[in-house]
N, C-alpha and C positions, 0 to 999 in steps of 0.2 A: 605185437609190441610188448611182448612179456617183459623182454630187457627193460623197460621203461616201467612196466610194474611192478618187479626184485627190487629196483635200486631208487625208489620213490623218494627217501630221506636225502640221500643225494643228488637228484634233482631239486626237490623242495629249495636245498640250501643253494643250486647252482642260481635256481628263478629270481629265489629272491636278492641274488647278488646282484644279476643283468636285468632286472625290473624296471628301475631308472634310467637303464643304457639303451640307445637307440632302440634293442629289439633281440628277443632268445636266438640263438643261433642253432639251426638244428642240428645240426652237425656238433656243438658245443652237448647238445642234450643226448646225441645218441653217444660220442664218447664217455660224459657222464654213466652214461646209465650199462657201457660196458657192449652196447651195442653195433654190432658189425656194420661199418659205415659203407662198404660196398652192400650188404642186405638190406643198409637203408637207404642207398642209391637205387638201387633195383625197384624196391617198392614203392619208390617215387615215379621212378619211370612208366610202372607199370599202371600206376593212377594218383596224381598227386593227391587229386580230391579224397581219398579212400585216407591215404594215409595221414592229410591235413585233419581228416573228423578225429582220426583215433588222437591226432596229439592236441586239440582240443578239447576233446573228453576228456585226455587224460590232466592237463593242464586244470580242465575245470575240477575233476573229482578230486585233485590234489588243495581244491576252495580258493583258485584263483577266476576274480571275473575276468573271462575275455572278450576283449572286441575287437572286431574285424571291420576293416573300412575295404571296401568295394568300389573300386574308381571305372567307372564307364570307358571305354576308348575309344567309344566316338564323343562322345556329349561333353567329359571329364566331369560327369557328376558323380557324388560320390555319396554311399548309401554306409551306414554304419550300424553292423547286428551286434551284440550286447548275448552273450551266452552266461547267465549264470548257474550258481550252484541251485 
């Protein structure tokens, strides 16, 4: 995800626009950041989890907290992780 750390100042400004808004779009960050959106089709498919930690980290190393809610799909309970800087 190098694309994602060249163009840090432009996503910075892209987060803090859609921060209020439902929710980042990835596809919104990886054009932001100039990044090949079939490359980042691929490396979704090939492990979402892999590629969710990197935008995580990077999300977080840029000093945003993130939380992640976790909903069960048998129970519908729902667990909520808190990743700070």
């Amino acid at each position: 995800m190098k694309c994602f750390e060249d163009n840090k100042d432009q996503l910075v400004k892209l987060i803090n626009k859609q921060r209020d808004a439902d929710g980042i779009s990835v596809r919104a960050l990886a054009k932001t950041a100039d990044c090949s959106q079939s490359g980042l089709n691929q490396t979704l498919k090939k492990g979402f989890s892999a590629s969710l930690d990197k935008l995580l980290l990077l999300l977080n190393a840029l000093g945003f907290t993130v939380t992640l809610t976790i909903k069960h799909a048998a129970t519908g309970k729902e667990t909520n992780i808190r990743l700070r800087k």
